[in-house]
C-alpha positions in Angstrom: -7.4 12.0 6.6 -7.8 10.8 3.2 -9.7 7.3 2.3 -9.5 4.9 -0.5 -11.5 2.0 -1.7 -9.8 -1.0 -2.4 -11.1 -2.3 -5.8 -10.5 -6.1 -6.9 -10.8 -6.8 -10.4 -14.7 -8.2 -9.9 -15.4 -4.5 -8.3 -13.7 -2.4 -10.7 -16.7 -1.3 -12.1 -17.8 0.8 -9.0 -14.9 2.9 -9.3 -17.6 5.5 -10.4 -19.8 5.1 -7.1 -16.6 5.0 -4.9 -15.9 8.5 -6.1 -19.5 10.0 -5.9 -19.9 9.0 -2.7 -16.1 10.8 -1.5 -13.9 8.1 -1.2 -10.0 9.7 -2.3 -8.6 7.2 -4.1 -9.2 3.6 -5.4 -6.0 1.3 -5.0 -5.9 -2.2 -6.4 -3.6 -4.9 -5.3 -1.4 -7.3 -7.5 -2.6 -10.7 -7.2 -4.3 -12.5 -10.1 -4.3 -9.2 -12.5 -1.9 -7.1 -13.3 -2.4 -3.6 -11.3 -2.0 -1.1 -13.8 -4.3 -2.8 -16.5 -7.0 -2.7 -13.4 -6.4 1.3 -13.0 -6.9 1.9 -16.9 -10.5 0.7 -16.1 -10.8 2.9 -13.4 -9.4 6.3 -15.7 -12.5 6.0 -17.9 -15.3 5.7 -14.6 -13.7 8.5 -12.6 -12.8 12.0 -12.8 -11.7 13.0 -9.8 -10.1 10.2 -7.3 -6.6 9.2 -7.4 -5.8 5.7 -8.7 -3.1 4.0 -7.0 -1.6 0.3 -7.0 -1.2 -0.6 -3.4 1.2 -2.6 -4.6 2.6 -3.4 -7.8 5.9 -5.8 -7.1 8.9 -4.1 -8.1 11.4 -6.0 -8.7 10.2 -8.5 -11.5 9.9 -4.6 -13.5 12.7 -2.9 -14.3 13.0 1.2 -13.6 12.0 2.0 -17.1 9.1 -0.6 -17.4 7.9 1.1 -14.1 8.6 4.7 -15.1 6.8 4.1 -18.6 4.0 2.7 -17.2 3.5 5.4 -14.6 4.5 8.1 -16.8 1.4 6.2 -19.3 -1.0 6.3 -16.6 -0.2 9.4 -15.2 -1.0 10.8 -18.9 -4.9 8.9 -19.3 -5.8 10.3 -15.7 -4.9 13.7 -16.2 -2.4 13.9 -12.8 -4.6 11.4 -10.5 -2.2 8.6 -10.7 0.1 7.1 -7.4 2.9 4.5 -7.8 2.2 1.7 -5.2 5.6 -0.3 -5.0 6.7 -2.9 -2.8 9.1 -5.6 -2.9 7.1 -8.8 -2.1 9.1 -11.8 -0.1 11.8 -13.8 -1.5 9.7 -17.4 -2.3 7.4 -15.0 -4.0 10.0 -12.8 -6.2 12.3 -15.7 -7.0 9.8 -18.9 -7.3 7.3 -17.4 -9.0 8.4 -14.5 -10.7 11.5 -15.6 -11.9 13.4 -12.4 -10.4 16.1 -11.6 -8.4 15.9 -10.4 -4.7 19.4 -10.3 -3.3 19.9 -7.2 -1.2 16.2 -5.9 -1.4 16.9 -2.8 0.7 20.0 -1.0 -1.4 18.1 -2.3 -4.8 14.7 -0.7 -3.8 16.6 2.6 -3.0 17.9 2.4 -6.3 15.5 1.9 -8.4 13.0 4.7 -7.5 16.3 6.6 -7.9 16.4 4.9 -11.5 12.8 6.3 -11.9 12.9 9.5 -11.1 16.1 9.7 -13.0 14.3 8.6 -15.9 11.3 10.9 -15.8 14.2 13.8 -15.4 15.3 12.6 -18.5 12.2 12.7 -19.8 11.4 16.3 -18.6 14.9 17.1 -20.4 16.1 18.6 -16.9 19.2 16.3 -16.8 20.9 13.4 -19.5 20.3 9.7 -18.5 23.0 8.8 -16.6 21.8 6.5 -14.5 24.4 3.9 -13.6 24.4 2.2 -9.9 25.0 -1.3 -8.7 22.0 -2.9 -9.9 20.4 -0.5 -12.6 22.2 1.0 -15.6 20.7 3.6 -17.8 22.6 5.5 -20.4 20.7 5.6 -23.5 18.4 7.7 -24.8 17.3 8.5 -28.3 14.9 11.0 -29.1 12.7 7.7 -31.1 12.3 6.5 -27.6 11.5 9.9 -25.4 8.1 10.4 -24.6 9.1 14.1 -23.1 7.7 15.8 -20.2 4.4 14.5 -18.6 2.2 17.4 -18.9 0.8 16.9 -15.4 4.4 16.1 -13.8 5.3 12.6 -12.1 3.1 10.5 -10.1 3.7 10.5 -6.4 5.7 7.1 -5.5 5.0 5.2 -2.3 6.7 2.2 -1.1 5.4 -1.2 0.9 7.3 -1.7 4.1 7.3 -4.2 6.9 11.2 -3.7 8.3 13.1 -0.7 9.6 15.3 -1.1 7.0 12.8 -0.7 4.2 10.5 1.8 6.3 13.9 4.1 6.2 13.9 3.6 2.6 10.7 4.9 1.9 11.7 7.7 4.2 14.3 8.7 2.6 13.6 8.4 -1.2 9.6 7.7 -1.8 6.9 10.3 -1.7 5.1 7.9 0.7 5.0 4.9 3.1 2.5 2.5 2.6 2.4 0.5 5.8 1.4 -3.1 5.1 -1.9 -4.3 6.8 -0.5 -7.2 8.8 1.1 -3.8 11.5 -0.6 -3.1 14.7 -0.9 0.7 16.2 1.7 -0.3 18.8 4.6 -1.2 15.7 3.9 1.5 14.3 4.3 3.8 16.9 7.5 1.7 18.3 8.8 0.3 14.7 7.7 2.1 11.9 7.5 5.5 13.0 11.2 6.1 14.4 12.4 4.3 11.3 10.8 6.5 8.9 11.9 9.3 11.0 15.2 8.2 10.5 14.9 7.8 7.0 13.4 11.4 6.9 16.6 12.9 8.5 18.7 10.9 6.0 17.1 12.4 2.8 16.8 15.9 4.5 13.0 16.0 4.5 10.7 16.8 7.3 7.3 15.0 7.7 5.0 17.1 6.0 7.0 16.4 2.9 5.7 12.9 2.5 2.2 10.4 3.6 1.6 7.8 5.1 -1.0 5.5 4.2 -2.1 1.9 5.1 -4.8 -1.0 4.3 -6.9 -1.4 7.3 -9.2 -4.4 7.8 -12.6 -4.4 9.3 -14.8 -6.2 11.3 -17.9 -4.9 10.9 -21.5 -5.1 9.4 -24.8 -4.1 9.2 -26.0 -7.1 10.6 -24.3 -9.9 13.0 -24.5 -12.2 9.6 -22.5 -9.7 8.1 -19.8 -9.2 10.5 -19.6 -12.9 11.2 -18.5 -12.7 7.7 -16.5 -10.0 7.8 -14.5 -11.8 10.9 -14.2 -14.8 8.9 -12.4 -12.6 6.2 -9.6 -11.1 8.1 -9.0 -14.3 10.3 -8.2 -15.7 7.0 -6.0 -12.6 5.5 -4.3 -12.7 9.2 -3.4 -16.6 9.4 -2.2 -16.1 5.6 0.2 -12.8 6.4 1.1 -14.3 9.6 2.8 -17.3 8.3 5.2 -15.4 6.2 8.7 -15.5 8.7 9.3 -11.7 6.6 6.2 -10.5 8.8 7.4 -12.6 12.6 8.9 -9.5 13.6 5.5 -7.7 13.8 4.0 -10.6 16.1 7.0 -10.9 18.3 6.8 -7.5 19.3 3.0 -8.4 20.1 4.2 -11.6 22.9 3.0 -14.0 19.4 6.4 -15.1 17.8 5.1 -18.6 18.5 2.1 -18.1 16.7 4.4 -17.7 13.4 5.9 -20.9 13.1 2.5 -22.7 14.1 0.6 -20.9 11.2 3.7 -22.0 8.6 3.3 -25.6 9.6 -0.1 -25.4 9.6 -0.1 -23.8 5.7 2.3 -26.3 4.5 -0.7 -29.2 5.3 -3.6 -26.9 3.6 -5.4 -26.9 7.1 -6.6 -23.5 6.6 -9.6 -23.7 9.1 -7.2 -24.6 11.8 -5.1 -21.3 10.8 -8.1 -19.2 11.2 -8.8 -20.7 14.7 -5.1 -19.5 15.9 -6.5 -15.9 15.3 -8.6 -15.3 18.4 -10.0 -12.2 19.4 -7.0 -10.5 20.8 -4.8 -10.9 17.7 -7.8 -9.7 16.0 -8.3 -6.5 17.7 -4.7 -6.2 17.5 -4.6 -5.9 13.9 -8.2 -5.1 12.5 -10.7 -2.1 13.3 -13.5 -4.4 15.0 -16.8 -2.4 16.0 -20.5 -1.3 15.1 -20.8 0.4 11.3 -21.2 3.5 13.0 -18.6 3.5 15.2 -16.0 3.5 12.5 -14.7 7.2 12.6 -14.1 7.0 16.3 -12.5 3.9 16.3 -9.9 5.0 13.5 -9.3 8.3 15.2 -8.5 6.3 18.2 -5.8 3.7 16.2 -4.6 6.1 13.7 -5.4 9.8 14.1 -2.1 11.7 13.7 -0.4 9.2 12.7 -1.2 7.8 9.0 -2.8 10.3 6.1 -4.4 7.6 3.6 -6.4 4.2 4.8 -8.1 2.1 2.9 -10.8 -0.1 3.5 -12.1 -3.0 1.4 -15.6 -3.2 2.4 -19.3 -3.6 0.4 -19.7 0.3 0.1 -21.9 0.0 -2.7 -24.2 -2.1 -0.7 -24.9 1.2 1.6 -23.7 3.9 -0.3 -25.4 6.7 2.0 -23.9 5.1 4.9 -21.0 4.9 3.3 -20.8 8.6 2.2 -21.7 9.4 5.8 -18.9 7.4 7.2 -16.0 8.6 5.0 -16.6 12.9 5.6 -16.0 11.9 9.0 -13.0 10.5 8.7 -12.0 13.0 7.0 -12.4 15.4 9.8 -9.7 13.2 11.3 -6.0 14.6 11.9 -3.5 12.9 9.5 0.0 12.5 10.2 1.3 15.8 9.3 -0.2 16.9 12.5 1.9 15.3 14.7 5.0 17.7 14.1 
């Protein structure tokens, strides 16, 4: 099982350390910064990790904005570069992006079509003659062709809550990147037959793609630090567990209720009440809660055979042996290959 560390724009700078002490990866999220600008940091501190946004919003980007970007970054890493899409919710993509998000399954299936048909182009195996229902690419001057990426195309993954997108990704990504409001039990029940399907769809067999997925923790080295670590998540939780996009995951859990309660309760700003609705239960539900040490066991327990790629935002610089320690034993861990 590969690991990343999740970087925010105030920890880019220990992209270098994250690598020297064997993390995989370093993924970055799109909040307050855009994610790709954050990764061209990251190029010049590392040499061997791969650099992923975990997630860059795709719609608000069209395919070639996305492909060109990639295809960039892809170029200044030397190969190490992973496309991280997802499509966000509907308030998000329409209020503040100013995009549209009608029909967000059969649009997300198209446009990683649209961007692998691009890089094809690119690679001159095939003319651009990309037209579909909501992309359309035809032209292609010589002016504007960057040619073949010397190290080939970036691996795609795509975000997904819902069956529906979870067969998307299936069928058409490199990847699934399961979102971290998911328990073990939907993903076993949910995630996992729907990607299967979407496997079957696309002709491809499990080995042929990840699976990879943020994972909060509740730990420390100390019971200050995991008091603050708890604190953290509860927050995260009460903020994903508003969203009516992510009910379906608590419903399945006995906690539909819980949904609505946290929406009114985000409308008022009450945020401290919001964190009090996540009690212990929900929180071992969706976090990995233990001693430092007991970290390997406890993800081998929620996730071995099951996802290839986790990522953890945690203080790794703060214990880097620990750290180091930590990460080759999950390693050691089965991924999800195994489980065919």
């Amino acid at each position: 099982m590969k690991v990343h560390a999740i970087l925010d724009h105030d920890s880019l700078h220990r992209a270098g350390l994250a690598e020297s002490i064997g993390f995989d990866g370093v993924s970055v999220t799109e909040t307050v910064h855009d994610p790709f600008l954050s990764l061209m940091r990251c190029t010049a501190e590392t040499s061997r990790v791969c650099l992923a946004t975990a997630i860059a919003v795709a719609f608000p980007r069209s395919p070639w904005h996305l492909a060109q970007t990639a295809n960039d970054l892809q170029t200044y890493s030397q190969g190490r570069f992973m496309l991280g899409l997802g499509s966000q919710v509907r308030a998000h993509v329409e209020r503040r992006f100013s995009a549209a998000f009608d029909r967000p399954v059969p649009r997300m299936r198209e446009l990683i079509l649209a961007v692998r048909a691009i890089w094809r182009a690119w690679a001159g195996d095939a003319p651009l003659r990309f037209e579909g229902e909501f992309y359309r690419h035809t032209l292609l001057t010589p002016f504007f062709d960057p040619g073949p990426n010397p190290h080939g195309n970036p691996p795609i993954m795509l975000a997904a809550v819902g069956a529906s997108m979870v067969r998307v990704a299936g069928e058409v990504a490199d990847g699934l990147l399961v979102h971290g409001f998911s328990t073990p039990r939907y993903l076993r029940e949910v995630t996992l037959p729907a990607f299967d399907d979407g496997l079957r769809t696309g002709g491809r067999t499990r080995p042929d793609v990840e699976i990879a997925r943020p994972v909060f923790l509740v730990t420390g080295r100390d019971a200050a630090e995991t008091a603050a670590a708890k604190a953290r998540v509860q927050s995260r939780l009460a903020f994903y567990g508003a969203t009516p996009a992510y009910r379906g995951v608590l419903e399945l859990q006995g906690w539909g209720d819980l949904q609505p309660e946290l929406a009114a309760l985000a409308r008022e700003g009450r945020e401290v009440d919001m964190m009090r609705l996540i009690d212990d239960d929900v929180l071992e539900a969706f976090a990995v809660v233990g001693q430092i040490d007991d970290i390997p066991k406890l993800v081998a327990a929620h996730y071995g055979g099951i996802v290839d790629r986790l990522s953890f935002n945690v203080a790794f610089h703060d214990d880097p042996e620990r750290w180091g320690a930590l990460i080759e034993a999950i390693h050691a861990i089965p991924g999800g290959a195994d489980r065919v």
